[in-house]
C-alpha positions in Angstrom: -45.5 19.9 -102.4 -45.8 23.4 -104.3 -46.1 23.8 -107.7 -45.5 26.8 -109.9 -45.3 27.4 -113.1 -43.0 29.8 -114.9 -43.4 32.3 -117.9 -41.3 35.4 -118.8 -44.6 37.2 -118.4 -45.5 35.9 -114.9 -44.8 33.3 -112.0 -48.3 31.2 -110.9 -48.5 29.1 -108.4 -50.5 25.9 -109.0 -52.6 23.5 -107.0 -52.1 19.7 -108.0 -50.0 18.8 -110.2 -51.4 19.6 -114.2 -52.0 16.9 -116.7 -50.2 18.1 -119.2 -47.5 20.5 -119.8 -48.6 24.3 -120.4 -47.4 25.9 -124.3 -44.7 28.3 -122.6 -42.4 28.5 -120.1 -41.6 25.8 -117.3 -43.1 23.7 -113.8 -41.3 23.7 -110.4 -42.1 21.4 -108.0 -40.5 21.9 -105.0 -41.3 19.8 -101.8 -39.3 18.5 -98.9 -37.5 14.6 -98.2 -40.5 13.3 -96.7 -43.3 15.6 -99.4 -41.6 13.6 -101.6 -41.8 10.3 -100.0 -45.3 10.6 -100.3 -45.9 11.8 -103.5 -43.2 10.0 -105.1 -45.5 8.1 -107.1 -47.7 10.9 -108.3 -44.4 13.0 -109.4 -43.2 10.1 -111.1 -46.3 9.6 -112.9 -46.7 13.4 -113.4 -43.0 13.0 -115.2 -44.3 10.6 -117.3 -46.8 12.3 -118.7 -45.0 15.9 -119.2 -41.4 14.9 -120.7 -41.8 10.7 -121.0 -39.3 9.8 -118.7 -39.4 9.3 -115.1 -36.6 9.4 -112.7 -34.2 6.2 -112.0 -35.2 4.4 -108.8 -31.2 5.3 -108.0 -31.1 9.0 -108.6 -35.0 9.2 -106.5 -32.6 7.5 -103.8 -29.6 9.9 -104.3 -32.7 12.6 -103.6 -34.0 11.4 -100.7 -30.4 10.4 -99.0 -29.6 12.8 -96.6 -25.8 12.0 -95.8 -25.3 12.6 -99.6 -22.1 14.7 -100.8 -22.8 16.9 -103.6 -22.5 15.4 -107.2 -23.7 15.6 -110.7 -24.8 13.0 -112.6 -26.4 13.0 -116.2 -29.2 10.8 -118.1 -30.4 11.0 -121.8 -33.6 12.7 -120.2 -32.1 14.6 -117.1 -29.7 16.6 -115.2 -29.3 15.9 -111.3 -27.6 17.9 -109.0 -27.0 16.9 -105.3 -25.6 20.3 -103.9 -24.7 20.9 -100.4 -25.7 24.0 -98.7 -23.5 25.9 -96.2 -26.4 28.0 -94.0 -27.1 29.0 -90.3 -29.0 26.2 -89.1 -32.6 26.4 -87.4 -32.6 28.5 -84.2 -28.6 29.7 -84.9 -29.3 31.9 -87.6 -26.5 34.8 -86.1 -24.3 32.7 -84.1 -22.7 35.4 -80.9 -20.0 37.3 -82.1 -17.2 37.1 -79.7 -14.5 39.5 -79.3 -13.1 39.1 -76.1 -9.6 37.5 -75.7 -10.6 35.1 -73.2 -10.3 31.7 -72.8 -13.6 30.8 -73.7 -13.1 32.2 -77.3 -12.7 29.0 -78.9 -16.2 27.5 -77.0 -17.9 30.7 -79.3 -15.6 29.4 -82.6 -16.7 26.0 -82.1 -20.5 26.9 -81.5 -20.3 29.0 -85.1 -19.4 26.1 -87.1 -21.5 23.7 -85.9 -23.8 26.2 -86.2 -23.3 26.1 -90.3 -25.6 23.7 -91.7 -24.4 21.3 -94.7 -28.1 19.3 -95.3 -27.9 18.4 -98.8 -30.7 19.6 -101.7 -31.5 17.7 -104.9 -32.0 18.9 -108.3 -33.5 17.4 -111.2 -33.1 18.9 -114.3 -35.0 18.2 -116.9 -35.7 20.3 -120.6 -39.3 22.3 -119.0 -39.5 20.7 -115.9 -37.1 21.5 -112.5 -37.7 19.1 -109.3 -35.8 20.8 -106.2 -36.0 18.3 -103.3 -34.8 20.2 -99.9 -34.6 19.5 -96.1 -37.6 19.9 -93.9 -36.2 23.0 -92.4 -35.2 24.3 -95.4 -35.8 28.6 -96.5 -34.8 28.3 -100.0 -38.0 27.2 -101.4 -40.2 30.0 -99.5 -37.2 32.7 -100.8 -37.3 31.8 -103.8 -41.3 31.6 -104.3 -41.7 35.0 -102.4 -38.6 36.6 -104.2 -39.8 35.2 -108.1 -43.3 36.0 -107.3 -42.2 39.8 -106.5 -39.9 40.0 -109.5 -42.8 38.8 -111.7 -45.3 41.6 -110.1 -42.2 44.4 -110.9 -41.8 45.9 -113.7 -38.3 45.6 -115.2 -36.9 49.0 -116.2 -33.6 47.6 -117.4 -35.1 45.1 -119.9 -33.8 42.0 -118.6 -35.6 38.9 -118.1 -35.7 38.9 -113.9 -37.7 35.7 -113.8 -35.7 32.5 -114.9 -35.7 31.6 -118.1 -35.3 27.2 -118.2 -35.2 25.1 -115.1 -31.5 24.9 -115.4 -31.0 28.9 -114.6 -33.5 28.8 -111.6 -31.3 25.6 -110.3 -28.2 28.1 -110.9 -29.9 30.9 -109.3 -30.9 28.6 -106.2 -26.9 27.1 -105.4 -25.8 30.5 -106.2 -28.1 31.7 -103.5 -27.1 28.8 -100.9 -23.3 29.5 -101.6 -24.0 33.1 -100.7 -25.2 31.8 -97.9 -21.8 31.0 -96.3 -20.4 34.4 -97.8 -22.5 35.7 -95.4 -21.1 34.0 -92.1 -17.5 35.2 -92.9 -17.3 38.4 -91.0 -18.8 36.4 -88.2 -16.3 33.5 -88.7 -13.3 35.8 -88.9 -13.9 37.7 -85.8 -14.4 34.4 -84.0 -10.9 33.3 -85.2 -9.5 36.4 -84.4 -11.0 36.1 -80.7 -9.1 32.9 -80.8 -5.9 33.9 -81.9 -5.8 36.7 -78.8 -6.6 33.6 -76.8 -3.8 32.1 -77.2 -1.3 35.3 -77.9 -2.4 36.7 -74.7 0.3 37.0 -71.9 -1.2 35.7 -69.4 -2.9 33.3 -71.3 -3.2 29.4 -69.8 -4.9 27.9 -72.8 -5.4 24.1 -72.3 -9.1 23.6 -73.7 -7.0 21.5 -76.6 -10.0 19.2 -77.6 -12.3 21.7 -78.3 -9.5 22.8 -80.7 -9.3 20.3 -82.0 -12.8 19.6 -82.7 -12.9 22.9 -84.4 -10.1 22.2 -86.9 -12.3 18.7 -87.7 -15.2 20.8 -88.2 -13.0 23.1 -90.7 -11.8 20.3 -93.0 -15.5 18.8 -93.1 -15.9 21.9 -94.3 -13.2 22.3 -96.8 -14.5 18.8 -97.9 -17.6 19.8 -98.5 -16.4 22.7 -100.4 -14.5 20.9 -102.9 -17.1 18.2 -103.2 -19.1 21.0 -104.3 -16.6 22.5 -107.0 -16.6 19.2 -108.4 -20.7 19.0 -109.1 -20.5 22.3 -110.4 -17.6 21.9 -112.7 -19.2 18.5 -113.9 -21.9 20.6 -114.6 -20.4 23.2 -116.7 -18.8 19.9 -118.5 -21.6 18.6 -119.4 -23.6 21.9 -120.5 -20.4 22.6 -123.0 -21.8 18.8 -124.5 -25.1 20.1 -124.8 -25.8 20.0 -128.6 -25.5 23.5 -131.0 -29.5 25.5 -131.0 -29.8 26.9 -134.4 -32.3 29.4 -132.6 -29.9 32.9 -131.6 -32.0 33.1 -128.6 -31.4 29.8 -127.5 -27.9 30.0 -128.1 -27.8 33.3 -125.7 -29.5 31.5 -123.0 -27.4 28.9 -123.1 -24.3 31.4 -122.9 -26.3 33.0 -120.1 -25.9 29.9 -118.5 -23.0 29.2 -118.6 -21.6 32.8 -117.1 -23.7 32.3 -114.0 -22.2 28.5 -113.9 -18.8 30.4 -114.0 -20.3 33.0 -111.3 -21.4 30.1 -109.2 -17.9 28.2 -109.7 -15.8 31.7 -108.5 -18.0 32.1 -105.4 -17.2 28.3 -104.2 -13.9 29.3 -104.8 -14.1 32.2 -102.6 -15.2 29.7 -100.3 -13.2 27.5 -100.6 -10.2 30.0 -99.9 -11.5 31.8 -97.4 -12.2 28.2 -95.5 -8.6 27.6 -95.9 -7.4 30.4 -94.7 -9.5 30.3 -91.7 -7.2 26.9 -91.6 -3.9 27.8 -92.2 -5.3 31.1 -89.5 -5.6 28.3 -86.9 -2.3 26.5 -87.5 -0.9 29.7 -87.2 -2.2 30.9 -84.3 -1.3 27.4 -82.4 2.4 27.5 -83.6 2.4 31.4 -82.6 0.8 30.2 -78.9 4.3 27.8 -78.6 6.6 30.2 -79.9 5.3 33.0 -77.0 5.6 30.0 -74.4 8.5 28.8 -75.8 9.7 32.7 -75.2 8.2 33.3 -72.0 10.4 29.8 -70.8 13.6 31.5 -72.0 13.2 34.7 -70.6 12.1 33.1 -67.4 15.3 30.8 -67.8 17.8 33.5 -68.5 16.4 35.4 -65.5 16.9 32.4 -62.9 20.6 31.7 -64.9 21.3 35.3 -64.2 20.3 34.8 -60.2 22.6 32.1 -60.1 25.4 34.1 -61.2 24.7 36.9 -58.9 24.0 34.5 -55.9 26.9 32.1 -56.5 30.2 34.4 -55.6 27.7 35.2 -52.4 27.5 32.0 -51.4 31.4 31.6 -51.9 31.8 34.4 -49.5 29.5 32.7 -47.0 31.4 29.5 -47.6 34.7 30.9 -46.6 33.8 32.7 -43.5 31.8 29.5 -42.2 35.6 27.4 -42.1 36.3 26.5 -38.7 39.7 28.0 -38.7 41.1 30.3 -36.0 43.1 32.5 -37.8 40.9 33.5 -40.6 40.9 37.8 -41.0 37.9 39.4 -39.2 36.6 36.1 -38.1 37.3 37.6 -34.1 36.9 40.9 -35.2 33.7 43.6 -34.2 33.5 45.0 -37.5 34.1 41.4 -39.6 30.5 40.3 -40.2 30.0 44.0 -41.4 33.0 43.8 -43.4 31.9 40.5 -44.8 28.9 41.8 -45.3 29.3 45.0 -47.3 31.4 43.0 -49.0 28.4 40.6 -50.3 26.6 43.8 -51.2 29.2 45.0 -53.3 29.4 42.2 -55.0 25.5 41.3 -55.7 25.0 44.8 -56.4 27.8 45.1 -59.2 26.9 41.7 -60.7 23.3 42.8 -61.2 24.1 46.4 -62.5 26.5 44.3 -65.0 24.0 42.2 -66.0 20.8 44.7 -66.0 23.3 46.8 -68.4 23.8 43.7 -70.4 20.5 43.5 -70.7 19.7 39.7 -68.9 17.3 41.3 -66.6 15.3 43.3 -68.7 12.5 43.2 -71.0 14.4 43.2 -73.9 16.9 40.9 -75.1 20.2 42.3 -76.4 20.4 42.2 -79.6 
């Protein structure tokens, strides 16, 4: 478990956990699942001591489920947020691009998004105090202690606080920076779908690796579920800081405004995941529905062609038909020159038929419009 404490003059990290609460600014304690599985007991004591209020046995549950979707929930003493992240997951941090048209596009499509990692991390909220419980393998934590601790060793030119101000702004800054996350893995996601869609639009395409297509479009709306499970914390959230009682303190009431535009800014980029996730959806639909309608195509071209073989074939075989009669008397049947007759004659015929038709365009390319 790590400890730090935050000021707007600096970011310490601390050993064990402090008996009491410093004068200014706020405590962190971030640790993993199984960090707090361990020190559950001391955290809860530590809790105790700082605000007066521990956390219920049901939320300290919520924190250490893993299969957990995200949600808000609200005490008289805390805030908790169970949030989702969408990120790479260990050893698939840049999935392979793919832009090839082949086949095997959709086996690269299907390794990206079970590449994307959903692990749920906890949050609890409380006035001067912000517990962030994450996976084991999780990089937020280490980010965000080497990223505040060289913002607090910077000096700010602009004259804006760059160090969080309360523990609710760091737990904004933190989902903000796990929803980014995803925003990341579009560009990568897009191509992947675009490798798909020439899969299936190519013309000599045989595409039958259905399952794994289906598999992907599973793995799409588990995403889109997540997604909106995650709106729905987040907008609980912003519901419940609009409930938070008036400060008389100007300050106070421009940190809480503060908050609430980056709970807006962290509400528009789920949304731009959110949309993008569907599109990559309504992308794959497409795609498949285009893949029938150019096999549909292919069929009717390769219909009219046969169709138009019959009809150049058919008056042939009528010829043949009457010269194989068993009759005696039938012209050029005893003649030298009949079978070349007969057979200039089938010439003629095939050869006008598919000049007619090629000009009718029903052995082209291009169907006449």
């Amino acid at each position: 478990m790590r400890v730090f404490l935050i000021r707007p003059e600096g970011f310490t990290a601390l050993g064990p956990l402090p008996e009491d609460l410093p004068n200014d600014g706020f405590l962190w304690l971030g640790c993993t699942r199984t960090e707090l599985t361990e020190h559950l007991v001391a955290v809860q004591a530590g809790l105790n001591r700082w605000v007066g209020a521990a956390l219920v046995d049901l939320h300290t549950s919520d924190l250490l489920n893993a299969q957990l979707p995200s949600h808000f929930e609200d005490t008289s003493w805390y805030d908790m947020l169970v949030f989702r992240r969408l990120a790479a997951a260990p050893g698939n941090a840049k999935p392979k691009d793919s832009e090839d048209a082949s086949p095997h596009a959709l086996d690269g499509l299907h390794q990206a998004l079970e590449a994307i990692d959903t692990n749920p991390v906890g949050f609890a909220i409380f006035d001067r105090v912000l517990l962030t419980v994450h996976p084991d393998d999780c990089q937020v934590l280490d980010h965000f202690a080497q990223r505040l601790e060289q913002h607090s060793q910077e000096p700010d030119l602009r004259g804006s606080a760059r160090l969080p101000t309360s523990p609710a702004d760091l737990m904004l800054r933190m989902v903000n920076h796990m929803v980014d996350s995803y925003l990341d893995l579009r560009r990568m996601l897009t191509r992947q779908f675009t490798a798909l869609q020439a899969a299936l639009l190519a013309p000599r395409s045989r595409f039958d690796d259905w399952p794994a297509l289906l598999a992907a479009r599973d793995a799409l709306h588990r995403l889109e579920d997540t997604c909106e499970d995650q709106r729905s914390a987040i907008q609980e959230w912003i519901d419940a800081l609009d409930e938070w009682p008036l400060e008389a303190d100007a300050t106070k009431r421009r940190e809480r405004e503060l908050l609430r535009v980056r709970s807006r800014d962290v509400l528009e980029h789920i949304e731009r995941v959110l949309s993008h996730v569907r599109r990559l959806e309504q992308s794959a639909d497409g795609a498949v529905q285009m893949h029938f309608s150019a096999l549909s195509n292919r069929t009717n071209d390769i219909m009219r062609t046969l169709t138009v073989l019959t009809a150049i074939f058919l008056p042939l075989n009528l010829i043949t038909g009457i010269f194989g009669m068993n009759f005696d008397a039938l012209p050029l049947i005893h003649s030298s020159t009949g079978f070349l007759v007969a057979l200039g004659l089938m010439l003629c015929v095939g050869v006008g038929l598919g000049v007619f038709f090629w000009r009718k365009r029903y052995l082209g390319t291009q169907v006449r419009r």
